[in-house]
TORVEX-483664 format. One record per residue (C-alpha): x negated, y, z; chain; residue number from 1; residue in three letters. Coordinates in pm, 1 decimal. Layout:
TORVEX-483664
<rec u="X" v="Y" w="Z" ch="A" i="NUM" aa="ala"/>
...
This chain:
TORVEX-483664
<rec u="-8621.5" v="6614.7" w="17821.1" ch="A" i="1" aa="unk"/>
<rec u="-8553.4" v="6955.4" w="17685.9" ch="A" i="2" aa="unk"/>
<rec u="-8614.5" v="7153.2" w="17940.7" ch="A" i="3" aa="unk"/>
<rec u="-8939.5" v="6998.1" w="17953.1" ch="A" i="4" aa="unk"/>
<rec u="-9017.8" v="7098.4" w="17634.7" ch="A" i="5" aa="unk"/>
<rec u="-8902.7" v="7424.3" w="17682.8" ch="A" i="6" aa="unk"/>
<rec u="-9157.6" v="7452.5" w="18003.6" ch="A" i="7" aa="unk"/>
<rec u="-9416.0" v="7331.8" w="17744.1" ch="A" i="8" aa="unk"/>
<rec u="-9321.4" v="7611.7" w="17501.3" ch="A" i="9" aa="unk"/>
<rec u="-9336.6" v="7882.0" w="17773.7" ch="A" i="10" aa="unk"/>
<rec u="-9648.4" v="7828.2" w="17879.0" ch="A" i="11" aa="unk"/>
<rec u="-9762.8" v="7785.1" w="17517.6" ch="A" i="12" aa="unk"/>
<rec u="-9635.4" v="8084.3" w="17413.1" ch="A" i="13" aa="unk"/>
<rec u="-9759.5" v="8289.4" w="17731.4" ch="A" i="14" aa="unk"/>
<rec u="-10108.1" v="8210.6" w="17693.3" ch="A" i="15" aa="unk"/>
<rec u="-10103.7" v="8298.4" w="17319.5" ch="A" i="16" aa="unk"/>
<rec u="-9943.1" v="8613.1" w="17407.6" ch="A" i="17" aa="unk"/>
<rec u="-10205.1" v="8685.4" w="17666.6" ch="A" i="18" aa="unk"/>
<rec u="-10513.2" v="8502.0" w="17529.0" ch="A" i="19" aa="unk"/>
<rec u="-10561.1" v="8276.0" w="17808.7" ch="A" i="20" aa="unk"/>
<rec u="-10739.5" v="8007.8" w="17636.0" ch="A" i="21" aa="unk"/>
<rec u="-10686.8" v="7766.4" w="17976.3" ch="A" i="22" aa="unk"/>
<rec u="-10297.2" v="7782.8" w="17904.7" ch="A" i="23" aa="unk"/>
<rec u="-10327.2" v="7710.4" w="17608.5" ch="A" i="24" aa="unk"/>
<rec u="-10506.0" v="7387.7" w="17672.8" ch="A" i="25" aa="unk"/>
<rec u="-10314.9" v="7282.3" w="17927.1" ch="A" i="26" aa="unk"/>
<rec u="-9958.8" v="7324.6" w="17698.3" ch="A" i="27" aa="unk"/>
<rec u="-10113.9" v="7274.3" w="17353.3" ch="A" i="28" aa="unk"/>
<rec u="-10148.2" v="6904.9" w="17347.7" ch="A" i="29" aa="unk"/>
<rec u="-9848.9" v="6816.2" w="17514.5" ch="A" i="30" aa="unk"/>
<rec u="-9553.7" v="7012.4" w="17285.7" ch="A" i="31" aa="unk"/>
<rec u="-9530.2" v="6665.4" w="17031.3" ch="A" i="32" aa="unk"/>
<rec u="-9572.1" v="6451.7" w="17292.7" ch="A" i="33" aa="unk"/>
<rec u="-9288.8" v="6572.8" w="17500.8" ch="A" i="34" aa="unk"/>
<rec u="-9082.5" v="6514.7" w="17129.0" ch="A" i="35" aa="unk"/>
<rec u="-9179.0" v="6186.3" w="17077.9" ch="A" i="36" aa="unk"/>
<rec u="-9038.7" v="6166.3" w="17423.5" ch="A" i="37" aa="unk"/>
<rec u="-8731.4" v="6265.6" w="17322.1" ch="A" i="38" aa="unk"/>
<rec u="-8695.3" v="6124.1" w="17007.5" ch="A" i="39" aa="unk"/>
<rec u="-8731.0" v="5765.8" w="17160.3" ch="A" i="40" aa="unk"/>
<rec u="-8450.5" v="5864.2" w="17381.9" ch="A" i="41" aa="unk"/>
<rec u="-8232.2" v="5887.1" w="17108.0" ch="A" i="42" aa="unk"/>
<rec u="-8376.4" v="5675.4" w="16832.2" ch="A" i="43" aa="unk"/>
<rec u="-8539.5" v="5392.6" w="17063.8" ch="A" i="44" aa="unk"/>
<rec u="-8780.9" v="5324.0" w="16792.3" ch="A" i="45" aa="unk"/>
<rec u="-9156.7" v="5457.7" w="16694.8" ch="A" i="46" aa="unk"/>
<rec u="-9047.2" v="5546.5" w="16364.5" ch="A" i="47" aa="unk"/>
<rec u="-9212.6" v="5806.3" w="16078.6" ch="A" i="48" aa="unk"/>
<rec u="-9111.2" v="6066.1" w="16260.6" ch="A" i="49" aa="unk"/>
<rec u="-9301.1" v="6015.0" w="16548.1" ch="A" i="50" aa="unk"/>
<rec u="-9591.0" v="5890.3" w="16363.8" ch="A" i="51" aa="unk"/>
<rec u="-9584.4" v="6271.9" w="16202.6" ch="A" i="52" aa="unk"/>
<rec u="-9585.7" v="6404.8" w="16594.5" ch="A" i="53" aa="unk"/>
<rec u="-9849.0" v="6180.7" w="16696.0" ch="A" i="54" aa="unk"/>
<rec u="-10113.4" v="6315.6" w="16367.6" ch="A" i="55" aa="unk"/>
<rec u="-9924.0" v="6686.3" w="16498.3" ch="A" i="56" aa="unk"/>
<rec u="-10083.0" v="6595.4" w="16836.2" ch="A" i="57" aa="unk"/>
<rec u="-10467.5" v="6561.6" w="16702.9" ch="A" i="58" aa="unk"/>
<rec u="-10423.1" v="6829.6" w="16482.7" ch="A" i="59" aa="unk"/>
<rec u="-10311.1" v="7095.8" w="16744.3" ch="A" i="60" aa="unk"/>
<rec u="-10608.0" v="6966.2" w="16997.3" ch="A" i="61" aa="unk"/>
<rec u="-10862.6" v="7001.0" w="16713.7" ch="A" i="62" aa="unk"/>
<rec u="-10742.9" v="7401.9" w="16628.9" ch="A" i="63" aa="unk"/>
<rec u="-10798.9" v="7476.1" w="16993.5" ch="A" i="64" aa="unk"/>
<rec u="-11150.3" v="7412.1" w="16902.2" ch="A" i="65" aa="unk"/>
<rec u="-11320.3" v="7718.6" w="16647.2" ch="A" i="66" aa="unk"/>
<rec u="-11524.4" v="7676.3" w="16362.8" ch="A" i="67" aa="unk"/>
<rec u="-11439.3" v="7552.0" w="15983.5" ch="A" i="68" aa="unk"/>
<rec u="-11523.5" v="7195.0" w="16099.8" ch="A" i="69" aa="unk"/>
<rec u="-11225.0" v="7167.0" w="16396.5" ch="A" i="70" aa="unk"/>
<rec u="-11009.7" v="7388.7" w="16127.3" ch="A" i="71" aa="unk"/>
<rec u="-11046.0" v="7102.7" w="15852.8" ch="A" i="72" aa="unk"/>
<rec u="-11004.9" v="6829.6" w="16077.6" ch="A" i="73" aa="unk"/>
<rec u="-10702.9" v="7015.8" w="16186.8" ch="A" i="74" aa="unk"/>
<rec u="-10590.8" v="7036.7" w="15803.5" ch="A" i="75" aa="unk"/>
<rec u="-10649.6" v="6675.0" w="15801.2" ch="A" i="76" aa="unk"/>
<rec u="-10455.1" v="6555.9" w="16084.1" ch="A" i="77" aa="unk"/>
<rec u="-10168.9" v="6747.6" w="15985.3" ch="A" i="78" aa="unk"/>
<rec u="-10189.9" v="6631.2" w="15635.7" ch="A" i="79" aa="unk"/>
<rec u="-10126.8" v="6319.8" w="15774.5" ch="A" i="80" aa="unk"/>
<rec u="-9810.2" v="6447.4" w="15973.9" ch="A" i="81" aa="unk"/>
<rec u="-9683.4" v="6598.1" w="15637.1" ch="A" i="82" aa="unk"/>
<rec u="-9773.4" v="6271.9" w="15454.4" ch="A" i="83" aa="unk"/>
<rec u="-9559.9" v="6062.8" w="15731.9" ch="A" i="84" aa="unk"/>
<rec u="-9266.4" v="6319.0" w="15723.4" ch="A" i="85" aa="unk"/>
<rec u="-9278.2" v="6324.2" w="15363.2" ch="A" i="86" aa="unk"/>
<rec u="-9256.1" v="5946.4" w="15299.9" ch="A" i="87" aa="unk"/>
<rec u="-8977.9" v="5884.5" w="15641.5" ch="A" i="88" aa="unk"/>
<rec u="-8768.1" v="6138.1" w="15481.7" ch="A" i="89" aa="unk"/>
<rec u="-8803.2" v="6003.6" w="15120.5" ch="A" i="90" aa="unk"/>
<rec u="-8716.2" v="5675.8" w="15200.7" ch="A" i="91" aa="unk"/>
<rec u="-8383.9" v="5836.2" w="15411.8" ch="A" i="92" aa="unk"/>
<rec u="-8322.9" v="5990.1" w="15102.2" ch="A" i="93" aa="unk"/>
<rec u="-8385.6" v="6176.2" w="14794.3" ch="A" i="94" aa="unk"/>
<rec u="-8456.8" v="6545.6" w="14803.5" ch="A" i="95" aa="unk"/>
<rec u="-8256.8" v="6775.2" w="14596.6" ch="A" i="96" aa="unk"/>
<rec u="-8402.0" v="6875.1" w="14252.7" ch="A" i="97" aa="unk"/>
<rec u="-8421.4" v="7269.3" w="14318.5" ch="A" i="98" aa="unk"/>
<rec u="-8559.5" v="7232.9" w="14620.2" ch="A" i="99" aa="unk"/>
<rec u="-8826.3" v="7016.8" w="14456.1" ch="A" i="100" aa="unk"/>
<rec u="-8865.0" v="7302.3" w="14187.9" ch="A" i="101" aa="unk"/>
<rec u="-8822.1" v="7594.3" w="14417.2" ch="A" i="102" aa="unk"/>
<rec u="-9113.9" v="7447.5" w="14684.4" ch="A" i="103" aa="unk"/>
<rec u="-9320.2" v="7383.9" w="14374.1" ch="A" i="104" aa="unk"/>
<rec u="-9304.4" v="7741.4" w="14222.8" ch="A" i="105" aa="unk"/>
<rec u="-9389.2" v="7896.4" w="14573.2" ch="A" i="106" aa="unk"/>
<rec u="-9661.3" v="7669.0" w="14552.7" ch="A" i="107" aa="unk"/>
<rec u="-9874.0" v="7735.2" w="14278.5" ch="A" i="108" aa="unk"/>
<rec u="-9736.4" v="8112.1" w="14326.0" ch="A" i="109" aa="unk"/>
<rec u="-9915.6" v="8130.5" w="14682.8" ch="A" i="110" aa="unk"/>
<rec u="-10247.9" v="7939.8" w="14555.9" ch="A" i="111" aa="unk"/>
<rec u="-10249.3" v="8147.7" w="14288.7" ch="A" i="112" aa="unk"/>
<rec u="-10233.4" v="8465.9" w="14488.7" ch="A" i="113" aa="unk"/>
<rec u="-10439.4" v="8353.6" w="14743.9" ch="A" i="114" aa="unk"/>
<rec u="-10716.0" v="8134.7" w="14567.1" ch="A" i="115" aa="unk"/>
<rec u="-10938.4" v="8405.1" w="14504.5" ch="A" i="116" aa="unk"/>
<rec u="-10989.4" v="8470.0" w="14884.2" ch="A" i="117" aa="unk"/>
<rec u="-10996.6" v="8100.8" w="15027.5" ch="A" i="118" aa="unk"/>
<rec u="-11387.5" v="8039.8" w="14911.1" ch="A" i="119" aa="unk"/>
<rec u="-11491.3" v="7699.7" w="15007.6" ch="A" i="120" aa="unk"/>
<rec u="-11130.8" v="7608.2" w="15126.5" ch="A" i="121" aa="unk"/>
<rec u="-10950.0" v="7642.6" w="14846.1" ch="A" i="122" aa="unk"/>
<rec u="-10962.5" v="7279.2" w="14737.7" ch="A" i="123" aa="unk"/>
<rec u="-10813.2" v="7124.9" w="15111.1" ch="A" i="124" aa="unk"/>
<rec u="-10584.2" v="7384.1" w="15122.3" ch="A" i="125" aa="unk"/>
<rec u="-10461.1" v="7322.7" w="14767.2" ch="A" i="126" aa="unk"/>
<rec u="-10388.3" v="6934.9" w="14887.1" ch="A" i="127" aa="unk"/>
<rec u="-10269.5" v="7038.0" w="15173.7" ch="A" i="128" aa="unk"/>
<rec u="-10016.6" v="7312.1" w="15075.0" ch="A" i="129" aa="unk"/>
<rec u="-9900.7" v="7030.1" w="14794.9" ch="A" i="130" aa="unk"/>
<rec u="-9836.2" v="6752.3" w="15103.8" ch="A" i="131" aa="unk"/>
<rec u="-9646.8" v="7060.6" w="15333.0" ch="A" i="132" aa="unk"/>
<rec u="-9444.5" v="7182.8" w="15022.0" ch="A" i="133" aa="unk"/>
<rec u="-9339.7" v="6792.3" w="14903.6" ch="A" i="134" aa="unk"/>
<rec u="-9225.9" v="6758.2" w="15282.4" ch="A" i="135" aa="unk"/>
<rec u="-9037.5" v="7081.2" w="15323.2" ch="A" i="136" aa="unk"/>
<rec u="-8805.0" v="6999.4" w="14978.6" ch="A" i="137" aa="unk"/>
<rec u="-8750.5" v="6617.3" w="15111.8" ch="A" i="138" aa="unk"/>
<rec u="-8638.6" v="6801.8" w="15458.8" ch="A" i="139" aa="unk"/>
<rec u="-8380.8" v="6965.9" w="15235.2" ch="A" i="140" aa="unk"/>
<rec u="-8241.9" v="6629.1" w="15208.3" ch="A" i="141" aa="unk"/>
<rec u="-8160.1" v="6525.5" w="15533.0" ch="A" i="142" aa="unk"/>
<rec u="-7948.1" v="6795.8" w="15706.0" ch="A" i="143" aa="unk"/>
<rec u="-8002.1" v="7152.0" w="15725.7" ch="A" i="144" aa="unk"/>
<rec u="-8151.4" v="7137.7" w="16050.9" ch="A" i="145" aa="unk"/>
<rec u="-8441.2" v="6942.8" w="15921.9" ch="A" i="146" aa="unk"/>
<rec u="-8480.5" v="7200.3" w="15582.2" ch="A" i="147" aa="unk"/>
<rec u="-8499.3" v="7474.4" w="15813.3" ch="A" i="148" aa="unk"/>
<rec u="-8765.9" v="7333.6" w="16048.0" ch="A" i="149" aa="unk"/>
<rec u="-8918.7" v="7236.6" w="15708.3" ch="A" i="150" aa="unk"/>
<rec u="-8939.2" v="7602.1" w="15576.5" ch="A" i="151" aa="unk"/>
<rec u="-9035.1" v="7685.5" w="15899.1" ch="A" i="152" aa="unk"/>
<rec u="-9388.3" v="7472.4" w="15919.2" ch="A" i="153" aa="unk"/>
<rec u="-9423.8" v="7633.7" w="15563.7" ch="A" i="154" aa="unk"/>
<rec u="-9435.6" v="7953.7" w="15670.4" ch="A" i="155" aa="unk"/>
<rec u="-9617.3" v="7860.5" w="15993.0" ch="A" i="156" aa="unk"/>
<rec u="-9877.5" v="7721.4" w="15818.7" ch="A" i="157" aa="unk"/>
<rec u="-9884.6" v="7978.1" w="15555.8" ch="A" i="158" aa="unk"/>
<rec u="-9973.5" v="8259.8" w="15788.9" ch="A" i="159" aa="unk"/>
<rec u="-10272.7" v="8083.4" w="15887.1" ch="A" i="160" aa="unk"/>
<rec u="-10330.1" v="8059.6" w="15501.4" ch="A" i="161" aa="unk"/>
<rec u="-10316.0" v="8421.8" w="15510.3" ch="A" i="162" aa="unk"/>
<rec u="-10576.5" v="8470.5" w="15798.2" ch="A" i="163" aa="unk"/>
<rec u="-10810.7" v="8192.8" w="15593.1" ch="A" i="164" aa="unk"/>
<rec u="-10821.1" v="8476.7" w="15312.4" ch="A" i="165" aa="unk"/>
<rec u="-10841.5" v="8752.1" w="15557.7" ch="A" i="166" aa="unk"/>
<rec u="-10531.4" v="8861.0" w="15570.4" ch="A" i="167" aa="unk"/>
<rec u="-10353.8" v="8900.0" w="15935.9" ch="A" i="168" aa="unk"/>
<rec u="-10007.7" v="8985.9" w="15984.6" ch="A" i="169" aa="unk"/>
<rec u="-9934.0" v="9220.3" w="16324.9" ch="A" i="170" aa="unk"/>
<rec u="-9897.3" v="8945.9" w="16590.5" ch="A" i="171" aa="unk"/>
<rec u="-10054.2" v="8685.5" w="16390.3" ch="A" i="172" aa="unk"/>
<rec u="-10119.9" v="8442.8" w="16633.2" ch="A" i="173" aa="unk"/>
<rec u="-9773.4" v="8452.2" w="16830.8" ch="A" i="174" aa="unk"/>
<rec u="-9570.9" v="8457.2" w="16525.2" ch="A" i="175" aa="unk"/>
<rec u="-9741.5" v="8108.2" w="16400.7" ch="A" i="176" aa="unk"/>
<rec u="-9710.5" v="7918.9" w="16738.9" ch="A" i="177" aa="unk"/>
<rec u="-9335.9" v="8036.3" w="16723.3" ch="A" i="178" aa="unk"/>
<rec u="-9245.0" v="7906.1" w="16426.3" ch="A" i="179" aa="unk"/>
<rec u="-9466.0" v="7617.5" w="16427.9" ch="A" i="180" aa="unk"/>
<rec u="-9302.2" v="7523.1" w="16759.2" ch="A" i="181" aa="unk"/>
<rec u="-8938.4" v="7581.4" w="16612.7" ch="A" i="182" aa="unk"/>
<rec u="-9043.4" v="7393.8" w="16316.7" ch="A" i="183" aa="unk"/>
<rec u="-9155.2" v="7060.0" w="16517.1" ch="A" i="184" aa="unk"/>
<rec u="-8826.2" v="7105.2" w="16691.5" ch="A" i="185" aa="unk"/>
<rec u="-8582.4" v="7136.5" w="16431.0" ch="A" i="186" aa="unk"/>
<rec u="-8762.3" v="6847.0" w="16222.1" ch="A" i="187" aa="unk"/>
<rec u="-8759.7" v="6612.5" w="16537.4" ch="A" i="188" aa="unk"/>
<rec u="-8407.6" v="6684.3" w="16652.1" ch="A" i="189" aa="unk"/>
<rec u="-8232.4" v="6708.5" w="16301.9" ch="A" i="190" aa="unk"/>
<rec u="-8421.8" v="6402.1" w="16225.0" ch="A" i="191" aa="unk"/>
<rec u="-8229.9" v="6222.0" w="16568.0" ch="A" i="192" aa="unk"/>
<rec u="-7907.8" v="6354.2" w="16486.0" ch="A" i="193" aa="unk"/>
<rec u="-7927.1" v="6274.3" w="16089.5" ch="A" i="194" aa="unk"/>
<rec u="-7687.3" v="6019.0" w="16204.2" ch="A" i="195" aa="unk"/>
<rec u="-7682.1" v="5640.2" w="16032.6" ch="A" i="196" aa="unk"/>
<rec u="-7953.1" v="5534.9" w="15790.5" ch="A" i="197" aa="unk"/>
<rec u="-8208.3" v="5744.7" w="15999.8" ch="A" i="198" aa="unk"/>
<rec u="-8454.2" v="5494.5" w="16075.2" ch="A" i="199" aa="unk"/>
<rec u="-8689.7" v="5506.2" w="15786.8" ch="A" i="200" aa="unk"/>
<rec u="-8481.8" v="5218.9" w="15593.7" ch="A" i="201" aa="unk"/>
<rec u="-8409.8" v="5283.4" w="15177.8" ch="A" i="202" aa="unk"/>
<rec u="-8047.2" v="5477.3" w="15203.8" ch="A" i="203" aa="unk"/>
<rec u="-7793.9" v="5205.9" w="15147.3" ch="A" i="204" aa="unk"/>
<rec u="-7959.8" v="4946.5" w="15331.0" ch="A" i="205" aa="unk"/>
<rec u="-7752.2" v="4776.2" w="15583.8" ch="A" i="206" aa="unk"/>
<rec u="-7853.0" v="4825.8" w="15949.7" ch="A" i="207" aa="unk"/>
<rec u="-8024.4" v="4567.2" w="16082.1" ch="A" i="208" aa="unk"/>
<rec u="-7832.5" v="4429.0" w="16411.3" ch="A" i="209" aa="unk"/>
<rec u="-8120.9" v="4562.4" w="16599.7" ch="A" i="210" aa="unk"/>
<rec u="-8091.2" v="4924.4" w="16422.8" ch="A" i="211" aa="unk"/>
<rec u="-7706.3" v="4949.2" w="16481.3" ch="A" i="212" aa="unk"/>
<rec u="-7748.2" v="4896.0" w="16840.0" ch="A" i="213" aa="unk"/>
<rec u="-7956.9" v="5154.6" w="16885.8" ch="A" i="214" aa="unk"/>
């Protein structure tokens, strides 16, 4: 299933690089697809996770589109990836307290910085940034695969922040596919190898018979 993905990526990737808008389409769409895939390989159940991937899904089809409508549907779709992420990876367990208070410093230090230059999207990105910091310090709590892919959709999704107010950073495009794609896979596959009590069930919960034979 990898390998898959890693065609999906490719192409991705080479029609950013080149601004082929038709590659894009084509490869877009299918890069949290092809990790659900894989995640019901391992997992064998549609769990929060995947949920997250599917709202991933609508919200990378709706930023192929252009204009501030598709962009805040985008926002919205993966605000509801963030929101499923969040809650999975609460429920696994709890996040560490300095990664709680370090996400939430770098939060209202980037809105601060930045609020001045968002105009009329300050407000969803202020909700939004909130939902993507509370799931990047939960991440933190399931392995360090997952906190990694976690910082990495921050970022990701900060250097579009940037763009919002104007700012673009040398390769700007490229350099938020690749770590929005590294993010989705570190979250999915840390999230599959988190190992028992991975299934969205309150840490200390015994497995259901079902659960431990999957």
């Amino acid at each position: 299933m990898m390998w898959l993905f890693g065609v999906v990526v490719a192409v991705e990737l080479l029609g950013v690089a080149l601004d082929v808008p038709l590659l894009q389409w084509l490869a877009k769409p299918l890069l949290a697809p092809v990790l659900i895939a894989y995640l019901w390989t391992v997992r064998r159940r549609f769990d929060g996770v995947a949920v997250g991937l599917v709202f991933a899904t609508a919200g990378d089809v709706a930023l192929l589109m252009s204009g501030q409508t598709a962009f805040l549907a985008g926002m919205a779709f993966f605000l509801g990836a963030q929101i499923s992420f969040l809650v999975t990876f609460v429920r696994r367990r709890r996040p560490p307290l300095p990664a709680l208070l370090g996400y939430a410093v770098l939060w209202a230090l980037a809105n601060a910085l930045l609020w001045s230059s968002l105009g009329p999207l300050r407000l969803p990105i202020l909700g939004y940034s909130l939902a993507l910091c509370a799931m990047a310090a939960t991440a933190v709590g399931i392995s360090r695969r997952t906190a990694i892919g976690g910082a990495l959709f921050l970022f990701s999704d900060l250097v579009i922040g940037l763009g919002a107010a104007g700012i673009t950073l040398p390769g700007h495009h490229l350099l938020v596919m690749t770590t929005y794609i590294a993010a989705l896979l570190l979250i999915t596959t840390g999230w599959a190898a988190a190992g028992p009590g991975a299934t969205g069930e309150p840490a200390g919960r015994p497995p259901s018979p079902t659960t431990a034979r999957a």
